[in-house]
LUMROMAR-438103 format. One record per residue (C-alpha): x negated, y negated, z; residue number from 0; residue in one letter. Coordinates in nm, 3 decimals. Example, Ala and Ser with C-alpha at 12.3 -4.5 7.8 and 13.67 -1.06 7.14 Angstrom:
REM LUMROMAR-438103
+---------+---------+---------+------+-------+
:      xx :      yy :      zz : sedo : fikol :
+---------+---------+---------+------+-------+
:  -1.230 :   0.450 :   0.780 :    0 :     a :
:  -1.367 :   0.106 :   0.714 :    1 :     s :
+---------+---------+---------+------+-------+
REM end
This chain:
REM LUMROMAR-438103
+---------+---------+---------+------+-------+
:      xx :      yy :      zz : sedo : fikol :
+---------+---------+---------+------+-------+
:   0.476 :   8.742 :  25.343 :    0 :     x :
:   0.360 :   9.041 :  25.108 :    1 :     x :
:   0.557 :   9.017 :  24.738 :    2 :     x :
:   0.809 :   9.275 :  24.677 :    3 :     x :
:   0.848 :   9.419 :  24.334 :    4 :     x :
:   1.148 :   9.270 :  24.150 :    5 :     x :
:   1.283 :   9.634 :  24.116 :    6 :     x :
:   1.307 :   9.688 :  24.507 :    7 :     x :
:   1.509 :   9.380 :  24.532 :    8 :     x :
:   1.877 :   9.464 :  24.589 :    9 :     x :
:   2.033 :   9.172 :  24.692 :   10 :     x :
:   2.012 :   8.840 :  24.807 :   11 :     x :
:   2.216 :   8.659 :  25.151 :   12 :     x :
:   2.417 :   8.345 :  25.060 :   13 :     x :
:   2.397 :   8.169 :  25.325 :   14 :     x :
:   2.665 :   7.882 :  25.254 :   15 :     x :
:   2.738 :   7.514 :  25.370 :   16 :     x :
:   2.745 :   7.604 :  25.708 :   17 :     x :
:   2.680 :   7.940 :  26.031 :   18 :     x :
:   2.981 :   7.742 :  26.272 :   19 :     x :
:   3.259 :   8.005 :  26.261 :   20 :     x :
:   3.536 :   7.737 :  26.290 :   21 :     x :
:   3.392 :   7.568 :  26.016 :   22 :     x :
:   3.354 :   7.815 :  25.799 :   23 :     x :
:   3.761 :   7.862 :  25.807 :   24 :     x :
:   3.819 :   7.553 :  25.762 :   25 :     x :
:   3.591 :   7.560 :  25.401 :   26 :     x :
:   3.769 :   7.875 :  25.314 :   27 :     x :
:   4.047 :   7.724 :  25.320 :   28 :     x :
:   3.940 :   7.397 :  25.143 :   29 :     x :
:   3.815 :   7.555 :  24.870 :   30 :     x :
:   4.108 :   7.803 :  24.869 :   31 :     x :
:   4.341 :   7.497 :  24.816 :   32 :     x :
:   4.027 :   7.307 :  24.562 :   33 :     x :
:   4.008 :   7.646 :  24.345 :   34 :     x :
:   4.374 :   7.713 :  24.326 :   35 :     x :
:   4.452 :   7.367 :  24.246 :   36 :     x :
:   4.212 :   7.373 :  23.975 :   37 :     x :
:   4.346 :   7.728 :  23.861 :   38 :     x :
:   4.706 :   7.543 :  23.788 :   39 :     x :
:   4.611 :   7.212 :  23.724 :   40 :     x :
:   4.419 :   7.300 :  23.397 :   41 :     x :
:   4.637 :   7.608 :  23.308 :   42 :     x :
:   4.923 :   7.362 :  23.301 :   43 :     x :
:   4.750 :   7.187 :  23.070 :   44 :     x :
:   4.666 :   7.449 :  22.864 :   45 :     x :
:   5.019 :   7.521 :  22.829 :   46 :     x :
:   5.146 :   7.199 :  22.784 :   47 :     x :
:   4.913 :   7.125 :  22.493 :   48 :     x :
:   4.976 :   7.471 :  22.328 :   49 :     x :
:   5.344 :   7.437 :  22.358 :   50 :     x :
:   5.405 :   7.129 :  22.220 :   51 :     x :
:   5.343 :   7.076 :  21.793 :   52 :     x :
:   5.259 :   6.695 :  21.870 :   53 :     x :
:   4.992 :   6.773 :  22.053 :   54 :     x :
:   4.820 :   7.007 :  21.810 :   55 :     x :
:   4.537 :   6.723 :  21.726 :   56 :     x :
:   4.129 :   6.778 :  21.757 :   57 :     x :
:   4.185 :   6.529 :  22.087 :   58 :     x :
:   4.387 :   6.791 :  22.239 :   59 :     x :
:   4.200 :   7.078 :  22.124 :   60 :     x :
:   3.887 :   6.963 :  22.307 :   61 :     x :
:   4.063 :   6.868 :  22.624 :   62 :     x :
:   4.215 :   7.223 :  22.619 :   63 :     x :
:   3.870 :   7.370 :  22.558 :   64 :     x :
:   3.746 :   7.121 :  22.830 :   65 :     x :
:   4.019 :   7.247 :  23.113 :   66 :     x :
:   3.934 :   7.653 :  23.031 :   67 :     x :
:   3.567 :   7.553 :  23.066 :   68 :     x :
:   3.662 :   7.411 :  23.388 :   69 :     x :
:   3.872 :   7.725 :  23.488 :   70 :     x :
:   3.549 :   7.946 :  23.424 :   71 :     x :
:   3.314 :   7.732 :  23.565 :   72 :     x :
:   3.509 :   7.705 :  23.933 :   73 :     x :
:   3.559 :   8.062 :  23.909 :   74 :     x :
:   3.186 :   8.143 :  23.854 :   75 :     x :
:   3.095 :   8.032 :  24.189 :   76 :     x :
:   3.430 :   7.972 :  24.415 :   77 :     x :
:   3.545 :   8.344 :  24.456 :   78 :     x :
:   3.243 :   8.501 :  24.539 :   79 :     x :
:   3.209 :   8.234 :  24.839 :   80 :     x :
:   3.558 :   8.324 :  24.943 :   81 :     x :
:   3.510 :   8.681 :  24.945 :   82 :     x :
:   3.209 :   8.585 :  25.144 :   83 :     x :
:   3.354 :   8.425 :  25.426 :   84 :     x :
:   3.664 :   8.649 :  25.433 :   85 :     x :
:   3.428 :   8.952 :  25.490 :   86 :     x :
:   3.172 :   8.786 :  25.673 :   87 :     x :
:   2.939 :   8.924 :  25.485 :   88 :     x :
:   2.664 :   8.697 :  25.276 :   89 :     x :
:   2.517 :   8.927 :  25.022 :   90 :     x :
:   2.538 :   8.927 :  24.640 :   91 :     x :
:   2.358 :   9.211 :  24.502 :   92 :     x :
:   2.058 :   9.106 :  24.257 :   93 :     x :
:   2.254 :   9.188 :  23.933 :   94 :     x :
:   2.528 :   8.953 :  24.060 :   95 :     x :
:   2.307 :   8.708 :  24.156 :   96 :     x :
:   2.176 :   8.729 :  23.775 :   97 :     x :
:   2.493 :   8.722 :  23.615 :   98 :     x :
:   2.650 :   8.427 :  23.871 :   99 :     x :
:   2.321 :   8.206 :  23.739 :  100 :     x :
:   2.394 :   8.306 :  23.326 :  101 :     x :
:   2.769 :   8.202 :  23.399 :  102 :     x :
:   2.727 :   7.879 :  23.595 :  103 :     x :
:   2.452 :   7.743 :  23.316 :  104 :     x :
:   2.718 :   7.856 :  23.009 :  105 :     x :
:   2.996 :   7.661 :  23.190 :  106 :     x :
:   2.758 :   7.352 :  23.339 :  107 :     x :
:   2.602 :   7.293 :  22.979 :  108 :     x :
:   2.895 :   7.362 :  22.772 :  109 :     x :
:   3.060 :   7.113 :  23.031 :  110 :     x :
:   2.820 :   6.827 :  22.881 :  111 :     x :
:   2.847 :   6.939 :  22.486 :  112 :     x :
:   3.233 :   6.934 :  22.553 :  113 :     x :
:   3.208 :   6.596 :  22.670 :  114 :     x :
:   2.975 :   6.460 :  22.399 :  115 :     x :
:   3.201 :   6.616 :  22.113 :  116 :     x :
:   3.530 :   6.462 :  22.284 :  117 :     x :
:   3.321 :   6.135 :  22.298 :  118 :     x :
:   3.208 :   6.180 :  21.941 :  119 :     x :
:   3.595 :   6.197 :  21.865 :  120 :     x :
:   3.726 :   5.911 :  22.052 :  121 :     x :
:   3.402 :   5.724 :  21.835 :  122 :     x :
:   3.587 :   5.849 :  21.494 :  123 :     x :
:   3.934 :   5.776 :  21.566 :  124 :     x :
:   3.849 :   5.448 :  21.633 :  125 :     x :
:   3.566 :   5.307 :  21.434 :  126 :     x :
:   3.678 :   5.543 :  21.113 :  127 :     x :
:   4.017 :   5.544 :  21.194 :  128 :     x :
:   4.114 :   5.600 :  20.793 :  129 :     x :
:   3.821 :   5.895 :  20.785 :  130 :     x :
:   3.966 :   6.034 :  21.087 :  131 :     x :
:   4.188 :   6.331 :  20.967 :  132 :     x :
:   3.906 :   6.414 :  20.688 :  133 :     x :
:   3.618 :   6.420 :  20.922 :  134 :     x :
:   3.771 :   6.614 :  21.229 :  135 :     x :
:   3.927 :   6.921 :  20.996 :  136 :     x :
:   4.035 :   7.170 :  21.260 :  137 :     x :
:   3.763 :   7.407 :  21.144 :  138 :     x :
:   3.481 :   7.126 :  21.225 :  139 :     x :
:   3.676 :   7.113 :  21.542 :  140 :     x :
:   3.635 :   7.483 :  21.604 :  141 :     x :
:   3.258 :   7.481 :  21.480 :  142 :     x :
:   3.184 :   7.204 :  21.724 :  143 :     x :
:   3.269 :   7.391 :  22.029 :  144 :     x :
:   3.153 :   7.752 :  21.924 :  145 :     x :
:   2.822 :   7.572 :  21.856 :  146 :     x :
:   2.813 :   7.405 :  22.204 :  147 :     x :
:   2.922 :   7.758 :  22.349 :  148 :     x :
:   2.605 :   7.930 :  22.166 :  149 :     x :
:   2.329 :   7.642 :  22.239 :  150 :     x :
:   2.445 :   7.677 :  22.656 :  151 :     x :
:   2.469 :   8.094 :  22.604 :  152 :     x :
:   2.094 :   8.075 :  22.445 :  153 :     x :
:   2.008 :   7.888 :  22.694 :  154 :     x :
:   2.132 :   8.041 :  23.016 :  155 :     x :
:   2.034 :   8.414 :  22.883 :  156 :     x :
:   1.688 :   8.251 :  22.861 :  157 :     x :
:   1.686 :   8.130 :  23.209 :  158 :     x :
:   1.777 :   8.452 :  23.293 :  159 :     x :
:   1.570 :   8.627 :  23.120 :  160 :     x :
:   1.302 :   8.431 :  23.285 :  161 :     x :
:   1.416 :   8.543 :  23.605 :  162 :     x :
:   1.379 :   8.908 :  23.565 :  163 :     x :
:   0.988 :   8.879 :  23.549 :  164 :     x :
:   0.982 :   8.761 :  23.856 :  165 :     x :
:   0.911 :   8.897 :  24.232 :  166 :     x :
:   1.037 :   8.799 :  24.496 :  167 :     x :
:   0.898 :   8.765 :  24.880 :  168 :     x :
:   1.072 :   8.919 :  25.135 :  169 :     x :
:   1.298 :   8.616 :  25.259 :  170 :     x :
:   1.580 :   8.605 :  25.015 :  171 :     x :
:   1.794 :   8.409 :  25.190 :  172 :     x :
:   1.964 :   8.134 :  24.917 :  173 :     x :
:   2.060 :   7.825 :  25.147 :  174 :     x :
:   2.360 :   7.774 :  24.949 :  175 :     x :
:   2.741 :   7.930 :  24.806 :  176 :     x :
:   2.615 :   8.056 :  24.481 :  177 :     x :
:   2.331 :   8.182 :  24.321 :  178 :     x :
:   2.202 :   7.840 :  24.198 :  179 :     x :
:   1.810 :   7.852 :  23.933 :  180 :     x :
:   1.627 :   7.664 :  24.103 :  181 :     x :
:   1.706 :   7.769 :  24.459 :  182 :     x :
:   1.643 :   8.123 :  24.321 :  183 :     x :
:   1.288 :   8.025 :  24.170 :  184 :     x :
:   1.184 :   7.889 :  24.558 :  185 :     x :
:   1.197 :   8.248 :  24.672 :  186 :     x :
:   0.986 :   8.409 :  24.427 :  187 :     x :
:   0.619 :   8.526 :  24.517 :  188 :     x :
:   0.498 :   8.513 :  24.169 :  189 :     x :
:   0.363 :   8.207 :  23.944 :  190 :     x :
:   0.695 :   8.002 :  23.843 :  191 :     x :
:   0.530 :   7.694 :  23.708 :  192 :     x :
:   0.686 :   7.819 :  23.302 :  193 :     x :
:   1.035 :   7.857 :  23.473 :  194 :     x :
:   1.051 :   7.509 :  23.646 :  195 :     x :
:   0.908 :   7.370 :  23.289 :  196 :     x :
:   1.169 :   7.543 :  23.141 :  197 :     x :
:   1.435 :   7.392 :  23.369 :  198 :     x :
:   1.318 :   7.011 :  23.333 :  199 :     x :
:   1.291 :   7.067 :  22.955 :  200 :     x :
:   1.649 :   7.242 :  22.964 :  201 :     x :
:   1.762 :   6.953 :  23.138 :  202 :     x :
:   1.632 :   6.655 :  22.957 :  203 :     x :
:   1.751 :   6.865 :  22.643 :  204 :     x :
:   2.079 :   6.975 :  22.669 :  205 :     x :
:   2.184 :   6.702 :  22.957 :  206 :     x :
:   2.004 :   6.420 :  22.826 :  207 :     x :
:   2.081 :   6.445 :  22.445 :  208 :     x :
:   2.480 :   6.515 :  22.533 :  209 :     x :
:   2.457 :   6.221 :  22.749 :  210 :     x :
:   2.243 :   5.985 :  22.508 :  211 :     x :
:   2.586 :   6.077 :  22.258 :  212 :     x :
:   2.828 :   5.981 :  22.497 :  213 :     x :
:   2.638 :   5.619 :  22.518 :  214 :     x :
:   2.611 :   5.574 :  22.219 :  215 :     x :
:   2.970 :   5.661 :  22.138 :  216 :     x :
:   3.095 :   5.433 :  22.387 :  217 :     x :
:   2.860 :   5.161 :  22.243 :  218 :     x :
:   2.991 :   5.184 :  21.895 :  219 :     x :
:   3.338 :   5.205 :  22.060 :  220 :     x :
:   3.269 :   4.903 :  22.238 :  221 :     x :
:   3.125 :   4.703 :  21.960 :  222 :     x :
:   3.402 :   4.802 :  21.768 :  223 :     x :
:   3.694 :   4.722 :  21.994 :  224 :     x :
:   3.569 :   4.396 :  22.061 :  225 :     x :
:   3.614 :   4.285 :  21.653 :  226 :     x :
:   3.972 :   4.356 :  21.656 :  227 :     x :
:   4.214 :   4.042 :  21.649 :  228 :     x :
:   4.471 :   4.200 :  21.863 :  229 :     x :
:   4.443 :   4.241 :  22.207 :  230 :     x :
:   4.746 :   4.490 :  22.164 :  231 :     x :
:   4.488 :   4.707 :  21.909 :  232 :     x :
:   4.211 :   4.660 :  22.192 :  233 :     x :
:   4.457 :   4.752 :  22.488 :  234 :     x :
:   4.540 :   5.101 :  22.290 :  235 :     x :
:   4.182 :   5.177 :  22.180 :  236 :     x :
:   4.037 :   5.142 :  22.525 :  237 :     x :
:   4.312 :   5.347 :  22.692 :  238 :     x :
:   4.274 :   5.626 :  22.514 :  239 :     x :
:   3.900 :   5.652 :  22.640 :  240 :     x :
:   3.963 :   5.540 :  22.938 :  241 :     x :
:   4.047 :   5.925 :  23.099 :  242 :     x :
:   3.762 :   6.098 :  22.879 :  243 :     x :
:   3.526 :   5.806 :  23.018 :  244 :     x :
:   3.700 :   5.844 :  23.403 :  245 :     x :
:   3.574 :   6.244 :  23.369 :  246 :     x :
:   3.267 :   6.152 :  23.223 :  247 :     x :
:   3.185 :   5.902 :  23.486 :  248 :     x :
:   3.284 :   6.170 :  23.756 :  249 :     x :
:   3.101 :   6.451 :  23.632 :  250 :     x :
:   2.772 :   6.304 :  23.565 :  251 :     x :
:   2.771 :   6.034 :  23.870 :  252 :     x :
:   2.811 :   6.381 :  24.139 :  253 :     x :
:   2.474 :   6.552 :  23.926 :  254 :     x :
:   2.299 :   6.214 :  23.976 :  255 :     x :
:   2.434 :   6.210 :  24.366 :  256 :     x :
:   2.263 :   6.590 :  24.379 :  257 :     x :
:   1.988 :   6.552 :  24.216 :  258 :     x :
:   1.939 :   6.222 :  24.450 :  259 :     x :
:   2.026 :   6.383 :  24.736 :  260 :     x :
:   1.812 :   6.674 :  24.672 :  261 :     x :
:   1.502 :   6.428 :  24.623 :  262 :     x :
:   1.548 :   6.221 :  24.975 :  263 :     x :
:   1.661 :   6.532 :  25.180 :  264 :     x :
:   1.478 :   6.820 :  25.298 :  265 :     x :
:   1.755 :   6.983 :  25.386 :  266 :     x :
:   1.927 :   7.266 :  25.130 :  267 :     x :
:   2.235 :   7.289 :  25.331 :  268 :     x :
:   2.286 :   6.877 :  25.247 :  269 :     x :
:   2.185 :   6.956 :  24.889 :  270 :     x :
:   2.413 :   7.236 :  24.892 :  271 :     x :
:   2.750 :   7.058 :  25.025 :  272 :     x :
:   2.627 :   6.775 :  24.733 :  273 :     x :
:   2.657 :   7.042 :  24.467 :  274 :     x :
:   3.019 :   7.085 :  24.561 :  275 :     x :
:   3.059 :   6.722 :  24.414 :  276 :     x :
:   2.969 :   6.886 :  24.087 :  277 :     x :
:   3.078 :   7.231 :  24.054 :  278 :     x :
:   3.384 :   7.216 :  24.214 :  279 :     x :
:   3.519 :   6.868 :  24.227 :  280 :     x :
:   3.497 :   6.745 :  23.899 :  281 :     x :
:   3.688 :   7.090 :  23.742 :  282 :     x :
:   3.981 :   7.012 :  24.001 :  283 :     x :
:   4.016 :   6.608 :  23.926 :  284 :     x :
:   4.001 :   6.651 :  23.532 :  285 :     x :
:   4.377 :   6.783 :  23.495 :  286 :     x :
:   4.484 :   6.487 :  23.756 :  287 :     x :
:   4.264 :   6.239 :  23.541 :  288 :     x :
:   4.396 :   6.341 :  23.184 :  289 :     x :
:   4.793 :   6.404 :  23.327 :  290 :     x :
:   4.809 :   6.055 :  23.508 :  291 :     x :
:   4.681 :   5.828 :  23.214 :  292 :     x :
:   4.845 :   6.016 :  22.893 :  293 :     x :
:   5.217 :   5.920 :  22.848 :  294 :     x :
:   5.231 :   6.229 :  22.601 :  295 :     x :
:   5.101 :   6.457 :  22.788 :  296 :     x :
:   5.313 :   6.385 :  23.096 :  297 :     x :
:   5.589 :   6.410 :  22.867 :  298 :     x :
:   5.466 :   6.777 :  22.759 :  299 :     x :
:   5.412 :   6.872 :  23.125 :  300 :     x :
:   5.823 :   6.780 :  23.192 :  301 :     x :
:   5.907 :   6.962 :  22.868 :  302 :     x :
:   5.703 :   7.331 :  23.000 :  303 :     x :
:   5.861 :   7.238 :  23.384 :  304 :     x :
:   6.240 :   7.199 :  23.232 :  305 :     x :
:   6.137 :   7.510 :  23.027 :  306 :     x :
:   6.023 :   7.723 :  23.297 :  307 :     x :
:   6.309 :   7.586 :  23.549 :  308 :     x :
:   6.583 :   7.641 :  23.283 :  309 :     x :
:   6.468 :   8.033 :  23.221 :  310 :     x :
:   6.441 :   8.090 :  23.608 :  311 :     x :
+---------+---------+---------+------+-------+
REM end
């Protein structure tokens, strides 16, 4: 196939999970129902935390930060694939391929700093417990996550930036719903070994060292748990983790599954409907995860229902 210059390039063909026509309504509306689930489930939260005073605490603050990451994130990639299949048509023009690939690394990386800091708090509260208030100020709160938000913005313009030098052959069909890197880099023409360096060093950098916190939090959590006399102290210590290590667990086991998957398979499509166990999935579960296991936030939730019900 002769190379096309990256300027001719208009667009690009998504070409989903799936060509069966009855099975592509029955993923519309699956991920309809996923996405607008998600939508409410962390707005609610969002609400809850912001309308109640008690909840005003750095624990909250993250968790809010967490659910309109989540929001952003689904919405990156879900909408477009809706559209898609509602208008049977598979093209994303080359810009919006561009921008769909900055906005789904901001969200996906941010995704792991946000879970390291709210790790890094749970490892305060309870092995400095009399340092707590001192060392998690609300503006070290706010500093924590704009820092997270620049490292994954750096990052994903680079990616992107990387991208434009490219050209690409002319197959540009992407076997999956969104513009995903590394699918993209397959269809270029051009020498990508510097891109797929950059995405391995990207990885181990800004998945690995978020990751390597969360261990090491939950170690020192651990340790420290285990040296109180009272199984009552123990019993409270480990359930307030026990939701931030539930998403954590969920989050990072579906990128292991895809990156697994992607390793043993030939298929894209297969890698592609794996993905979904990370992009999508994990965003919709959080709110269900947090709400279920957090007396006072269930108790915030009734308080913004009776509110809502009482003005209606």
């Amino acid at each position: 196939m002769e190379p096309t210059n990256q300027t001719a390039v208009s667009e690009f063909l998504l070409l989903g999970m799936t060509d069966d026509p009855t099975l592509q309504s029955i993923i519309f509306s699956l991920f309809l129902s996923m996405y607008l689930v998600t939508i409410l489930g962390n707005l609610l939260i969002i609400l809850a935390v912001s309308s109640d005073p008690h909840l005003h605490t750095p624990m909250y603050f993250f968790l809010c930060s967490l659910s309109f990451n989540d929001i952003c994130l689904s919405t990156s990639t879900v909408p477009k694939m809706l559209v898609n299949i509602q208008t049977q048509d598979q093209s994303i023009t080359y810009i919006g391929c561009l921008s769909q690939i900055f906005f789904v690394l901001i969200f996906a990386y941010l995704e792991n700093f946000l879970l390291a800091v709210m790790a890094y708090d749970r490892y305060v509260a309870i092995c400095h417990p009399l340092r707590y208030t001192v060392i998690m100020m609300s503006h070290f709160c706010v500093l924590l996550v704009l820092v997270s938000l620049f490292i994954s913005s750096v990052d994903a313009l680079l990616h992107t930036l990387m991208l434009l030098r490219l050209s690409f052959c002319a197959d540009l069909e992407i076997p999956h719903f969104f513009c995903e890197l590394a699918q993209v880099i397959m269809l270029a023409c051009t020498d990508t070994s510097v891109d797929n360096v950059l995405i391995y060093v990207a990885m181990y950098m800004f998945g690995g060292i978020p990751l390597s916190g969360i261990i090491f939090s939950y170690v020192r959590i651990v340790s420290s748990v285990l040296r109180m006399p009272s199984s009552r102290g123990k019993h409270k210590a480990f359930s307030t983790c026990g939701s931030h290590l539930s998403v954590v667990s969920l989050f990072y086991g579906a990128a292991f599954g895809v990156y697994i998957s992607s390793a043993v398979t030939d298929s894209p499509r297969k890698t592609a409907v794996a993905s979904v166990m990370y992009s999508v999935v994990p965003q919709m579960l959080n709110p269900f995860i947090y709400s279920l296991r957090n007396r006072n936030l269930i108790e915030a939730l009734r308080n913004l229902i009776g509110k809502k019900t009482s003005l209606l």
